[in-house]
DSSP file (Angstrom, degrees, kcal/mol; ACC not computed):
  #  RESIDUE AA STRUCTURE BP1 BP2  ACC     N-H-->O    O-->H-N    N-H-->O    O-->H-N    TCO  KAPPA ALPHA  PHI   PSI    X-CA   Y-CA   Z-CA
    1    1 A X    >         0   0    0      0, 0.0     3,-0.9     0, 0.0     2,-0.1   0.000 360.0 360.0 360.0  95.0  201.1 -126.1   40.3
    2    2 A X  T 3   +     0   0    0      1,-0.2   131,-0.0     2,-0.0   145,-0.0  -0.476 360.0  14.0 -82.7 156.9  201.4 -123.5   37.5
    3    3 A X  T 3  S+     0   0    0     -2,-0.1    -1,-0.2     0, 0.0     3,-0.1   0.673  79.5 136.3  35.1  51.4  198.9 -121.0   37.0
    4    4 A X    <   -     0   0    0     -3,-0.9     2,-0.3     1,-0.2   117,-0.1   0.421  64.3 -74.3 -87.4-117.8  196.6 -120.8   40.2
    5    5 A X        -     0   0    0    115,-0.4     2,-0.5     3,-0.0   118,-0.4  -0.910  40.4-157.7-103.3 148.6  195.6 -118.0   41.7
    6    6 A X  S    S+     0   0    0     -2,-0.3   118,-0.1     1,-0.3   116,-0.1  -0.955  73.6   1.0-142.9 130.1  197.8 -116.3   43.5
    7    7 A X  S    S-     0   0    0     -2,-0.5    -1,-0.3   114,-0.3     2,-0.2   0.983  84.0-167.8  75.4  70.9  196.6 -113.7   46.5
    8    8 A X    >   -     0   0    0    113,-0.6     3,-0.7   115,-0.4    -1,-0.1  -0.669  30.2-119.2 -85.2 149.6  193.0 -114.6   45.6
    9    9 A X  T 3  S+     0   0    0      1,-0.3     3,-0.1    -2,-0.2    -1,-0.1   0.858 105.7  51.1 -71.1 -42.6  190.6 -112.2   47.2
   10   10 A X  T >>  +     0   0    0      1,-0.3     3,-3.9     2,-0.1     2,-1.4   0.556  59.8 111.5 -40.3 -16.7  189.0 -115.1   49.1
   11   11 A X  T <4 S+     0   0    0     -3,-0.7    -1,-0.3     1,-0.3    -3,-0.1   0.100  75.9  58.7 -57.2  24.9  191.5 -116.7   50.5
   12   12 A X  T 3> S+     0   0    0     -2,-1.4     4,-1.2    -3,-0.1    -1,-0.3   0.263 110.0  56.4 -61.9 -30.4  190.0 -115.4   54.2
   13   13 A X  H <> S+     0   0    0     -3,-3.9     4,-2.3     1,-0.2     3,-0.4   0.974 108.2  40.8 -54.0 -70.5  186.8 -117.5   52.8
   14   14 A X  H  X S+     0   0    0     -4,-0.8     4,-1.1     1,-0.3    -1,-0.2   0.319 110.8  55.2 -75.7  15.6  188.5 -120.5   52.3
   15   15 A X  H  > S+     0   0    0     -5,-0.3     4,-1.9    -3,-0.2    -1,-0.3   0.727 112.1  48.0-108.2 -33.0  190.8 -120.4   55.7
   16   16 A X  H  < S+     0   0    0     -4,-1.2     4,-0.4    -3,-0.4     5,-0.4   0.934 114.8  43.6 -45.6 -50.5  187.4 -120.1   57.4
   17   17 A X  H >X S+     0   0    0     -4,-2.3     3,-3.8     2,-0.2     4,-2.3   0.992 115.8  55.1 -59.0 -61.4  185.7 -123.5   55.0
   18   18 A X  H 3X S+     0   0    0     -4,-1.1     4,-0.7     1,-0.3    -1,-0.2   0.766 110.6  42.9 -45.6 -43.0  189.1 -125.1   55.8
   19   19 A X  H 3< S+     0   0    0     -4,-1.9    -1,-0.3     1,-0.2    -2,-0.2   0.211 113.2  45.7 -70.4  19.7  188.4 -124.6   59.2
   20   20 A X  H <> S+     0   0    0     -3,-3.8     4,-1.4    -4,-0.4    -1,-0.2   0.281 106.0  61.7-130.6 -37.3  185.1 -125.5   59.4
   21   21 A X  H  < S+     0   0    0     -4,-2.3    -2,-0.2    -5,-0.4    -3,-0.1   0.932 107.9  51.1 -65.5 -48.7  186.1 -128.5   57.4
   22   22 A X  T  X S+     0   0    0     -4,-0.7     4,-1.6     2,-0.3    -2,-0.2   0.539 103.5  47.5 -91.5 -30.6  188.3 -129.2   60.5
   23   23 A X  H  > S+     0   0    0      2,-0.2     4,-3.2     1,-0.2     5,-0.4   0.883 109.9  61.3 -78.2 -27.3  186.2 -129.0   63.6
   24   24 A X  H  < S+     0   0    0     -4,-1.4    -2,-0.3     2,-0.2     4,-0.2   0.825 106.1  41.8 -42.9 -42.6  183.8 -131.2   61.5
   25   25 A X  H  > S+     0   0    0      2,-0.2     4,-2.4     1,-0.1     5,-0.5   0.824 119.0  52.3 -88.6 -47.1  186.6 -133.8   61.4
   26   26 A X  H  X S+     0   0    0     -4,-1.6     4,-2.4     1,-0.2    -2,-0.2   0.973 109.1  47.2 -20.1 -67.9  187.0 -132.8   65.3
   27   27 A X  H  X S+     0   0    0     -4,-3.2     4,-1.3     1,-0.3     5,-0.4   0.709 115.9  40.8 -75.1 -22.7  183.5 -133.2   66.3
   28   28 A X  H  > S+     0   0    0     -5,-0.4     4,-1.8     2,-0.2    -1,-0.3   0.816 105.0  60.9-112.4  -9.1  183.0 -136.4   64.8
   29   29 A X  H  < S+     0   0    0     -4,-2.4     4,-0.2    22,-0.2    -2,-0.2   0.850 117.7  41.9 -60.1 -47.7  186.5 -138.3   65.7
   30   30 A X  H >< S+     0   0    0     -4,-2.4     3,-0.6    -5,-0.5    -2,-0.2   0.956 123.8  31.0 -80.3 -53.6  185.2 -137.6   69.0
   31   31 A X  H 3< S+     0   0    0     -4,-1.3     6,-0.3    -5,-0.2    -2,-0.2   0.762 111.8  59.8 -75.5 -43.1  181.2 -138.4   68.7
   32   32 A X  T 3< S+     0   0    0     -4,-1.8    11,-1.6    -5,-0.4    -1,-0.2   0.549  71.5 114.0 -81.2   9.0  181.3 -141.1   66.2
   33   33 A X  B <> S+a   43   0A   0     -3,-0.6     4,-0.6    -4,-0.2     3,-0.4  -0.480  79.1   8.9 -63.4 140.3  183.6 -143.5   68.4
   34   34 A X  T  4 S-     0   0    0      9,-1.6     3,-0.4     1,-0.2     9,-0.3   0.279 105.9 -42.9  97.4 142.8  181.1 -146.4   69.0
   35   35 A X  T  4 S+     0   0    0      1,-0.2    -1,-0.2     7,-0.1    -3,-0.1   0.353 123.1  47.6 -28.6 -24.4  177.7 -147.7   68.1
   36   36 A X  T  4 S+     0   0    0     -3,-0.4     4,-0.4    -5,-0.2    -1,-0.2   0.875  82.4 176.1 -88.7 -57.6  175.6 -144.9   68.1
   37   37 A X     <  -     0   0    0     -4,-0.6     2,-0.4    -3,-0.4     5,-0.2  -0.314  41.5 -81.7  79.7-173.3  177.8 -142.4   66.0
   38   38 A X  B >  S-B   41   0B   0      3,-0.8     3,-1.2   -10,-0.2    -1,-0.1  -0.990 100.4 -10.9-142.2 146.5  176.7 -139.5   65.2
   39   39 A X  T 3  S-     0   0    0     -2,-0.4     3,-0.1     1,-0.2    -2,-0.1   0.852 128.4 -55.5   4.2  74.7  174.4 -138.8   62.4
   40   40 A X  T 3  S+     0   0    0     -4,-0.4     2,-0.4     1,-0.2    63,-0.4   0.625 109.0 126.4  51.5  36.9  175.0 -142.5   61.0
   41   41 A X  B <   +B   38   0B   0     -3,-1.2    -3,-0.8    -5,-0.1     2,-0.4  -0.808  35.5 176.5 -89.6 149.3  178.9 -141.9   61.0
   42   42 A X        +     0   0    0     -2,-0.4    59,-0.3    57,-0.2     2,-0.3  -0.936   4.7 171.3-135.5 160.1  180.8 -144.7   63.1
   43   43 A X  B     -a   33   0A   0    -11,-1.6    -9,-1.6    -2,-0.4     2,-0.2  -0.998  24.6-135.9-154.8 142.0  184.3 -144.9   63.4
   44   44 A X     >  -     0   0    0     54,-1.4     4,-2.5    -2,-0.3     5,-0.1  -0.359  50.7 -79.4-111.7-131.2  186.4 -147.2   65.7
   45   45 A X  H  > S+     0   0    0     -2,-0.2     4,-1.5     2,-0.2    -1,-0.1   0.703 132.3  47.2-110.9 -21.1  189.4 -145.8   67.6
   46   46 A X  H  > S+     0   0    0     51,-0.2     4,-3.2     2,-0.2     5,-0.4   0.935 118.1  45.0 -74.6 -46.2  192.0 -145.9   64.4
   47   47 A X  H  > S+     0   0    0     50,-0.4     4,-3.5     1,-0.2     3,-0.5   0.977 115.9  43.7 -33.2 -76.9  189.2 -144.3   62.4
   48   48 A X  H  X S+     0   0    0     -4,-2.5     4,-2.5     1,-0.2    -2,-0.2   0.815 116.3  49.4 -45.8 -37.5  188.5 -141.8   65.3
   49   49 A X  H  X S+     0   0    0     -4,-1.5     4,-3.0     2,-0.2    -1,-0.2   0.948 109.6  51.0 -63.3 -54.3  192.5 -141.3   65.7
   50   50 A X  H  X S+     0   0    0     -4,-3.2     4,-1.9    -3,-0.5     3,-0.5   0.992 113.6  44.7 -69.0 -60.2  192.9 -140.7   61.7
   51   51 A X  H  X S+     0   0    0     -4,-3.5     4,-1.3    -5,-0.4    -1,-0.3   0.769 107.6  63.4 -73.9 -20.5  189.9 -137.9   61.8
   52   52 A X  H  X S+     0   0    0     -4,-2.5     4,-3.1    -5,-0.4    -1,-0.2   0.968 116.8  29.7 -37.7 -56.4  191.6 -136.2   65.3
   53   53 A X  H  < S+     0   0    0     -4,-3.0     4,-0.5    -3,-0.5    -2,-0.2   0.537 113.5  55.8-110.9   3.7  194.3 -135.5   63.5
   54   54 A X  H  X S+     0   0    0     -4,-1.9     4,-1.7    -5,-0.2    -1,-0.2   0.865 112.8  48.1 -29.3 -65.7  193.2 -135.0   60.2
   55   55 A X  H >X S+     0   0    0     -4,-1.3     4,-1.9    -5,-0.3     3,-1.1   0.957 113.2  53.4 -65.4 -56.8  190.6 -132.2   61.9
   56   56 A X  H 3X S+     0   0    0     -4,-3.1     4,-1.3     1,-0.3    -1,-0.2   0.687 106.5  47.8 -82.9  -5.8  193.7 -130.9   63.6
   57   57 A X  H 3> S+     0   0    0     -4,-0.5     4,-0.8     2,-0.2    -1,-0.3   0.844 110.3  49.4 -60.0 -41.2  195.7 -130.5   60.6
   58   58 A X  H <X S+     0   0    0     -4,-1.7     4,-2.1    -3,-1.1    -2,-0.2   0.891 111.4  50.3 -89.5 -43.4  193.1 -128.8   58.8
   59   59 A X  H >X S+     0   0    0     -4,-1.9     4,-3.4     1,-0.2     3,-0.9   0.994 117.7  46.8 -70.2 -47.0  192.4 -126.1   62.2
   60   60 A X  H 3< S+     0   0    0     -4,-1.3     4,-0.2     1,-0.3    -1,-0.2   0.685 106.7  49.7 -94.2  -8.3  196.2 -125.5   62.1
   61   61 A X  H 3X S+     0   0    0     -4,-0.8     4,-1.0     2,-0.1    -1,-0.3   0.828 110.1  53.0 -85.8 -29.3  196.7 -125.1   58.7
   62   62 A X  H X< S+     0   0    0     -4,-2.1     3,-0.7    -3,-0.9    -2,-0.2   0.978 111.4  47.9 -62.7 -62.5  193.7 -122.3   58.7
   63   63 A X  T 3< S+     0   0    0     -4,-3.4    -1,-0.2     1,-0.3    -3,-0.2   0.771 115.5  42.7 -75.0   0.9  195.4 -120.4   61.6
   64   64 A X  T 34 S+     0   0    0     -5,-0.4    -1,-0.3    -4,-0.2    -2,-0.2   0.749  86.8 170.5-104.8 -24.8  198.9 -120.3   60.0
   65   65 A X    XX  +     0   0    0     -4,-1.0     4,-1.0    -3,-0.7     3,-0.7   0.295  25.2  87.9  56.5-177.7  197.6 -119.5   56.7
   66   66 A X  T 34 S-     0   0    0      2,-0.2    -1,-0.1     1,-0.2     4,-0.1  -0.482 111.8 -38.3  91.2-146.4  200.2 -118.5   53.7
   67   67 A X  T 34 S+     0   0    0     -2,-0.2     4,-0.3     2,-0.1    -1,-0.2   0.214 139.7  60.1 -84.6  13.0  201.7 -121.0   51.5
   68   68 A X  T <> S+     0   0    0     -3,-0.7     4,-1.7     2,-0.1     5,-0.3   0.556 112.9  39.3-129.7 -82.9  202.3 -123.8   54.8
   69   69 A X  H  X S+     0   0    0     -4,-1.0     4,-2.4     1,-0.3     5,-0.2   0.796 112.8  57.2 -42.4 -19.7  198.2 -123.9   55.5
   70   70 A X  H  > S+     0   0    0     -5,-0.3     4,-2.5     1,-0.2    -1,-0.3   0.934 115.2  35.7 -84.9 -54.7  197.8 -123.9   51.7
   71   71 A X  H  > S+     0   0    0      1,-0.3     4,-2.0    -4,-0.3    -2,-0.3   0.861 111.7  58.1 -44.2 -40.4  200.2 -127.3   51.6
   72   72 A X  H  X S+     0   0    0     -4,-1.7     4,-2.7     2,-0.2     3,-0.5   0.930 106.4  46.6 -96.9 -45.5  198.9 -128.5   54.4
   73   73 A X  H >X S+     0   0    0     -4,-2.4     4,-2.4    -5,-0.3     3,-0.6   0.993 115.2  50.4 -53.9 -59.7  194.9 -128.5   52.9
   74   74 A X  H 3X S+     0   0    0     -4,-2.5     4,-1.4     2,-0.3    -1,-0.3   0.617 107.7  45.9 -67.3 -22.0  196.0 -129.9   50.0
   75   75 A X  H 3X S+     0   0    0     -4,-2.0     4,-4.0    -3,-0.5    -1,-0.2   0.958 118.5  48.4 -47.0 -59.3  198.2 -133.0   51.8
   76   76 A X  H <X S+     0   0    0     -4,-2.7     4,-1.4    -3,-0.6    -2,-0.3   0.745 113.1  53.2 -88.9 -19.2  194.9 -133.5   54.1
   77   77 A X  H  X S+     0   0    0     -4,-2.4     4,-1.6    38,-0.3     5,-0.4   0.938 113.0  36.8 -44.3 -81.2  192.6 -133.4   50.8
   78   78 A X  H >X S+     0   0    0     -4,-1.4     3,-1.6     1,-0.3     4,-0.9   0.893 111.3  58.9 -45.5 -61.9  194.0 -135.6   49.0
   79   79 A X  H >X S+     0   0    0     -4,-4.0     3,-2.6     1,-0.3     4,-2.3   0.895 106.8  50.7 -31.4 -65.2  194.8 -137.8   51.6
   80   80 A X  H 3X S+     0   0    0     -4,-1.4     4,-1.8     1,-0.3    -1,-0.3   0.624 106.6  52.0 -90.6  25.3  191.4 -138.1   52.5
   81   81 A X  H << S+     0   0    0     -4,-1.6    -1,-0.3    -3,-1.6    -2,-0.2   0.484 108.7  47.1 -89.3  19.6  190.3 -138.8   49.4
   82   82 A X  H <X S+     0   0    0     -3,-2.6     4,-0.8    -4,-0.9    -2,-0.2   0.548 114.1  54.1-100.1 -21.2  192.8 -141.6   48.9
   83   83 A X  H >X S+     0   0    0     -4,-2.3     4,-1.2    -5,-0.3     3,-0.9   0.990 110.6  54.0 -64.1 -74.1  191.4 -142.6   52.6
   84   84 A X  H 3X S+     0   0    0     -4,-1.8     4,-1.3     1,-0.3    -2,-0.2   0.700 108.3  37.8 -23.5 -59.4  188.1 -142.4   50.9
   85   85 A X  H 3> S+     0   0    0     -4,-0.2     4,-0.8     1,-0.1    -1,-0.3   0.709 111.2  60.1-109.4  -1.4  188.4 -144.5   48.2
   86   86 A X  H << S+     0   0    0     -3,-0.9     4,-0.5    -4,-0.8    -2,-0.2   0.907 105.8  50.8 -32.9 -68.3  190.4 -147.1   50.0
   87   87 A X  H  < S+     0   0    0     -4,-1.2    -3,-0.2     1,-0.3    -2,-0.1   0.615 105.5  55.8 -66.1 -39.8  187.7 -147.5   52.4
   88   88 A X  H >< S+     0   0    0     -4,-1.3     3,-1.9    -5,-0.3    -1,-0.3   0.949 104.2  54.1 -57.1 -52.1  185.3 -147.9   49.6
   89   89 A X  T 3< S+     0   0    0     -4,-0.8    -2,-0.3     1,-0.3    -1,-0.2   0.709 120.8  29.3 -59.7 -29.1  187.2 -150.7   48.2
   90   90 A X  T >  S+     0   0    0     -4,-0.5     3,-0.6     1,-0.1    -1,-0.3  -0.212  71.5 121.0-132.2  53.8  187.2 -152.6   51.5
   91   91 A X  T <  S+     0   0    0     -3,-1.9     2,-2.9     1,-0.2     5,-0.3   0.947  80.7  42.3 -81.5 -66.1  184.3 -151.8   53.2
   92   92 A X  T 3  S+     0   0    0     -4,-0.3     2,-0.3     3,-0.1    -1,-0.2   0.104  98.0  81.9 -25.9   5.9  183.1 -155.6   53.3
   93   93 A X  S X  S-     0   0    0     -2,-2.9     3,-1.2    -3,-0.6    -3,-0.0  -0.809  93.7-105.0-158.0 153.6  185.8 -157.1   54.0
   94   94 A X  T 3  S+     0   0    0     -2,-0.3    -4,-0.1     1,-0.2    -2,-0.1   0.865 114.0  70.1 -60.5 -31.0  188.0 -157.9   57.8
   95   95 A X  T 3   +     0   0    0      1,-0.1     2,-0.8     2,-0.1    -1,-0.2   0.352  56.5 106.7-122.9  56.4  190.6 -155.0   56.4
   96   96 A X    <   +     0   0    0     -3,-1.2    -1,-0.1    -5,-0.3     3,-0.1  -0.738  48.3 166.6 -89.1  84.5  188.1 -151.9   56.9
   97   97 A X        +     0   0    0     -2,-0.8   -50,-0.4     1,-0.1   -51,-0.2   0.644  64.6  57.5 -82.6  -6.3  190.6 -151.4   59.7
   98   98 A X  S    S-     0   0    0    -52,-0.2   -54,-1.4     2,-0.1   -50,-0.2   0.524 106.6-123.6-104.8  -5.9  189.2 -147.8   60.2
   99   99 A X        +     0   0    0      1,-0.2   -57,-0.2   -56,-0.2     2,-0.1   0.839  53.8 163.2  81.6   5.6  185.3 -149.1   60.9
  100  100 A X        -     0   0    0    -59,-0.1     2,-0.3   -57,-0.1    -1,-0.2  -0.711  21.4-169.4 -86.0 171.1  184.0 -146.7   57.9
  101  101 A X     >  -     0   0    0    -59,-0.3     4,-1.1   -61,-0.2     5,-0.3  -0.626  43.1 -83.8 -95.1 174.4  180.7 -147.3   56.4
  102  102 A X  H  > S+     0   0    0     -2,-0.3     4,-1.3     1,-0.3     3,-0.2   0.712 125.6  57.4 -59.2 -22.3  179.4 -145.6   53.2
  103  103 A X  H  4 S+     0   0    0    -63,-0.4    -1,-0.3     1,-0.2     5,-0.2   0.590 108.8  45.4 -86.2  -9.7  178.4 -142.7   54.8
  104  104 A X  H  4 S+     0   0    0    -64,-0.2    -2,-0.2     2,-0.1    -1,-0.2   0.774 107.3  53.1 -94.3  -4.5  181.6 -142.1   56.0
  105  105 A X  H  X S+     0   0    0     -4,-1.1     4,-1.1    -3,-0.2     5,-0.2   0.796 111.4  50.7 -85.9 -42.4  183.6 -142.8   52.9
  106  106 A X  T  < S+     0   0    0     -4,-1.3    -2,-0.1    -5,-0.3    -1,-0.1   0.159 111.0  49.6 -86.5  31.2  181.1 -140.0   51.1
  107  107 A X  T  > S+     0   0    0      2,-0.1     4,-1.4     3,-0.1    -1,-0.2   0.405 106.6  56.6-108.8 -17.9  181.9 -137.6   54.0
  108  108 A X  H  > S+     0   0    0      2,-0.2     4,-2.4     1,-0.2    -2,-0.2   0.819 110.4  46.1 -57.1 -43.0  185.6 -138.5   53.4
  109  109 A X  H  X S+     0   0    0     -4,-1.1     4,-2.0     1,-0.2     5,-0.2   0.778 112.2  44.4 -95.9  -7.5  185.1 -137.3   49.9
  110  110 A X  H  > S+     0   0    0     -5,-0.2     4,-1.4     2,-0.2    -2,-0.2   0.870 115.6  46.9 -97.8 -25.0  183.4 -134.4   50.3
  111  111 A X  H  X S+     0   0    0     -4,-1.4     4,-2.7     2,-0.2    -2,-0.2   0.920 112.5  56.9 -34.8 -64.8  185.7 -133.2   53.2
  112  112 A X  H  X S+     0   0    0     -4,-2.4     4,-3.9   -32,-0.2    -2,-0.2   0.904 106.2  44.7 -31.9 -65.7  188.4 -134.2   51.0
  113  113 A X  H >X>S+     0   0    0     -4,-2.0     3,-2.2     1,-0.2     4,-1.8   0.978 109.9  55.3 -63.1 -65.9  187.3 -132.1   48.2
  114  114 A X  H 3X5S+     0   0    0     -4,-1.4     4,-2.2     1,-0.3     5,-0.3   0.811 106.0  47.2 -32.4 -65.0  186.7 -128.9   50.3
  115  115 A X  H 3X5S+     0   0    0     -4,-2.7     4,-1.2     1,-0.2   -38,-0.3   0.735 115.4  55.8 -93.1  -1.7  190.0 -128.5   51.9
  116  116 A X  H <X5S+     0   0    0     -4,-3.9     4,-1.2    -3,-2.2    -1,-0.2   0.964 109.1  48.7 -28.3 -65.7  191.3 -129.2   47.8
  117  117 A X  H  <5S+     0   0    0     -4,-1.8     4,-0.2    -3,-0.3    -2,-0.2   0.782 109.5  48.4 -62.7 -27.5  189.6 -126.7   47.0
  118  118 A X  H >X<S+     0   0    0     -4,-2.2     4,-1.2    -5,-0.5     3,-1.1   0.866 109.3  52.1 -88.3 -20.2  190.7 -124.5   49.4
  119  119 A X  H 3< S+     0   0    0     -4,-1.2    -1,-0.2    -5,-0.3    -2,-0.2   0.638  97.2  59.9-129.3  32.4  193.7 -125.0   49.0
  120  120 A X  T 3< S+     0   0    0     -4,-1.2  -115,-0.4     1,-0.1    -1,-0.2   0.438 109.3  47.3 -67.4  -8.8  194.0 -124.6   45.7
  121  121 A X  T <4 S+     0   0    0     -3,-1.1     2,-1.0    -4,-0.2  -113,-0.6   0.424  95.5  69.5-125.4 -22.4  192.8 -121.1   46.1
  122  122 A X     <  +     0   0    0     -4,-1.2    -1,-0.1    -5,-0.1  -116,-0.1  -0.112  61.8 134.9-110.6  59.2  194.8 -119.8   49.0
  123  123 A X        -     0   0    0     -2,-1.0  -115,-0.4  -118,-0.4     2,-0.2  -0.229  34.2-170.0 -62.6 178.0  198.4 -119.6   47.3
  124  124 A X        +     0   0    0   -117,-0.1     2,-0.3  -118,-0.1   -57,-0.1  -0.741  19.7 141.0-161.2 144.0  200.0 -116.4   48.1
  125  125 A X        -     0   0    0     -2,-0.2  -119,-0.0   -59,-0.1   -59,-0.0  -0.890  55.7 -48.6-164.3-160.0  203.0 -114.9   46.8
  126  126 A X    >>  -     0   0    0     -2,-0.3     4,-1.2     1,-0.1     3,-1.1  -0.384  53.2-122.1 -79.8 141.7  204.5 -111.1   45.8
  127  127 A X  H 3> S+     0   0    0      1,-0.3     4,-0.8     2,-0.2     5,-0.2   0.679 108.2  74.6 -82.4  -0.3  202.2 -109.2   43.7
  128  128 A X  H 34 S+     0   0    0      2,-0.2     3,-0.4     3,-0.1    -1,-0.3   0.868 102.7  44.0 -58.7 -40.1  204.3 -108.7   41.2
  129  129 A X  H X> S+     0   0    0     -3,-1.1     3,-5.1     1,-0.2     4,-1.9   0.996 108.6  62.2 -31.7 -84.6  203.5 -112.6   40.4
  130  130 A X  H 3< S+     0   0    0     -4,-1.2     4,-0.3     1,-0.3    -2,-0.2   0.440 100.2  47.9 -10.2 -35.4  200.2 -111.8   41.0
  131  131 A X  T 3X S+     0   0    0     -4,-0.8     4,-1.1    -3,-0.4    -1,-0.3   0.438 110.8  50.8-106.3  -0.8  200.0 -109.4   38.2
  132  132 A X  H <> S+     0   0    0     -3,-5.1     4,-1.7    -5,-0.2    -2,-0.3   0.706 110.6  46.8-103.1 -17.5  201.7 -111.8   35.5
  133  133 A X  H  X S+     0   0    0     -4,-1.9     4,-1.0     2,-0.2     5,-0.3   0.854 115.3  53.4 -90.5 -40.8  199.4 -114.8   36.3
  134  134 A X  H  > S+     0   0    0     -5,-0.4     4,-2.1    -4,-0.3     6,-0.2   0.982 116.7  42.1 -46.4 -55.3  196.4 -111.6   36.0
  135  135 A X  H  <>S+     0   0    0     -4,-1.1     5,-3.2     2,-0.2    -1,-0.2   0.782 113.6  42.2 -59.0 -58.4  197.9 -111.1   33.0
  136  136 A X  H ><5S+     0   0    0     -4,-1.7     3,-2.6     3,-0.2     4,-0.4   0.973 115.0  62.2 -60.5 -86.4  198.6 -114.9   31.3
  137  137 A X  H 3<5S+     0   0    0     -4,-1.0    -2,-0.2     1,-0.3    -1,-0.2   0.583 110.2  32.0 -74.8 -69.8  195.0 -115.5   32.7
  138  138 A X  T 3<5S-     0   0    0     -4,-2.1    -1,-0.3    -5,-0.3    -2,-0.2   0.115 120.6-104.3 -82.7  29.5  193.4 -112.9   30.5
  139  139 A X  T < 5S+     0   0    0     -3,-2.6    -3,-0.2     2,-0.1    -2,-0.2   0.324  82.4 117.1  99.8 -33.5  195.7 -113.3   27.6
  140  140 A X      < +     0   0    0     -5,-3.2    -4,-0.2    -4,-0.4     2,-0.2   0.525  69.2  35.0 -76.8  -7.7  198.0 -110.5   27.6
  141  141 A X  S    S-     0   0    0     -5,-0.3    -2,-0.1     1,-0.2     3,-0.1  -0.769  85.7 -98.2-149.3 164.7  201.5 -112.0   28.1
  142  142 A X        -     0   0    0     -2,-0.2     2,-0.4     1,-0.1    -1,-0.2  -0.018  59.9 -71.4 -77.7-167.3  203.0 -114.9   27.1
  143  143 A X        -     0   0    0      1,-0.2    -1,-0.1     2,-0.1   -10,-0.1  -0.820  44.0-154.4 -90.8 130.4  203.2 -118.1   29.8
  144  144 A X  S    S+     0   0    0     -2,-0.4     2,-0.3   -12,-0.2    -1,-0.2   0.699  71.4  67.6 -57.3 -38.8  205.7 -117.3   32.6
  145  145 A X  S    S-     0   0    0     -3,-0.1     2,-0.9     1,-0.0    -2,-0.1  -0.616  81.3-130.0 -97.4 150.1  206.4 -120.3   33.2
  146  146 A X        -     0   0    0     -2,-0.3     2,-0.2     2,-0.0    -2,-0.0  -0.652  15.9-162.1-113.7 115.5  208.0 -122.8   31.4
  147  147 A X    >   -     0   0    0     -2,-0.9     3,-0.7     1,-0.1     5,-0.2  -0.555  12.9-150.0 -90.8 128.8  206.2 -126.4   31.0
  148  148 A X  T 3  S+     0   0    0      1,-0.2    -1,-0.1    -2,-0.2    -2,-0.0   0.177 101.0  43.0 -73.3  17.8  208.6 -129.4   29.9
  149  149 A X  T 3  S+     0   0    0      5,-0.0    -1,-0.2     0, 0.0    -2,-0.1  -0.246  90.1 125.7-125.1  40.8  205.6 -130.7   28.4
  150  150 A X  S X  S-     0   0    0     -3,-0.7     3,-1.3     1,-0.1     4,-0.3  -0.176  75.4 -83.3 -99.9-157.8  203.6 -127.9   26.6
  151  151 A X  T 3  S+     0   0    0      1,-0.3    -1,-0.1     2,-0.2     3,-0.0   0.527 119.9  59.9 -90.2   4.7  202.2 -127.3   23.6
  152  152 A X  T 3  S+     0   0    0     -5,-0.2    -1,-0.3     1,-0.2     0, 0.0   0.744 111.5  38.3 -84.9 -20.2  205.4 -125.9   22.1
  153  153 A X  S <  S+     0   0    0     -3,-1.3     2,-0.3    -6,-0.1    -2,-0.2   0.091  83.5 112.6-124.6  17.4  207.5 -129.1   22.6
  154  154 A X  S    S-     0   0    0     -4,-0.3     2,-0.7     1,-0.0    -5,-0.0  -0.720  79.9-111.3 -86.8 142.8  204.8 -131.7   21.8
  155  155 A X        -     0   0    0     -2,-0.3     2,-0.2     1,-0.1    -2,-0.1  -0.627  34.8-134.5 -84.6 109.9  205.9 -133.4   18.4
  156  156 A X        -     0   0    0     -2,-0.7    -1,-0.1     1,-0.0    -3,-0.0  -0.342  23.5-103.0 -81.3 165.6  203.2 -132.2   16.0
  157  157 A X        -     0   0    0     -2,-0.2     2,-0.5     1,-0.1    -1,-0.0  -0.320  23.8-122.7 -79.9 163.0  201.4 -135.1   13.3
  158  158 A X              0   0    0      1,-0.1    -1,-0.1     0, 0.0     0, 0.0  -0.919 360.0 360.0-110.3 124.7  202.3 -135.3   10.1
  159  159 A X              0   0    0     -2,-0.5    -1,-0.1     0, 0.0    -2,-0.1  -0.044 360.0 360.0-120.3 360.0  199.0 -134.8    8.1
């Protein structure tokens, strides 16, 4: 993923959201098994299984932090928002095999999106990187990196 932040001054923010993100998915694997749910979430026991260890991805990716916590939000993003909009597609139907309803597909995506976002933010690497992506970012250097698809090697139109 070229040019994202790298050493962002949050990144203590976003291993806190991520974890937060992650007792959420905790709390509600455990409480929403069953008819009642918990604040109109229901899950049955593959649901509740997928959001255990979702949630405990997310907590163990906070405390290990670096570039391995940062992968690891972004797997369990994405994932559930691929969960997410799966779920949507067959909530009516015999092979909602995880039991969500619609408020549990739009807690999917917003779950989803938070531990994206967070780890999108919490690269880290040497600051000598760190000061050429500062750099590219406000202009001053050329791009470090080199895209086999960028705007140098795109065939321009014949006008």
């Amino acid at each position: 993923m070229a040019h994202m932040p790298i050493n962002h001054p949050l990144r203590p923010l976003y291993r806190i959201v991520s974890a937060v993100c992650g007792v959420a998915m905790l709390v509600g694997g455990v409480f929403a098994f069953g008819q009642d749910g918990v604040l109109g979430i229901r899950l049955n026991g593959a649901g509740t299984v997928v959001a255990l260890t979702l949630g405990a991805a997310s907590i163990a990716g906070a405390v290990l932090g670096g570039n391995a916590g940062r992968w690891i939000h972004l797997v369990a993003g994405i994932g559930l928002l691929v969960l997410g909009m799966a779920s949507l597609a067959l909530l009516r139907s015999d092979a909602n095999l995880l039991g969500f309803s619609m408020t549990t597909c739009i807690v999917s995506f917003l779950l989803g999106l938070a531990l994206l976002t967070c780890g999108l933010y919490e690269q880290v690497g040497p600051a000598e990187r760190q000061e050429v992506e500062e750099q590219f970012r406000h202009g001053q250097v050329a791009d470090p990196d080199a895209h086999p698809l960028g705007a140098d090697t795109v065939p321009k139109a014949k006008v």
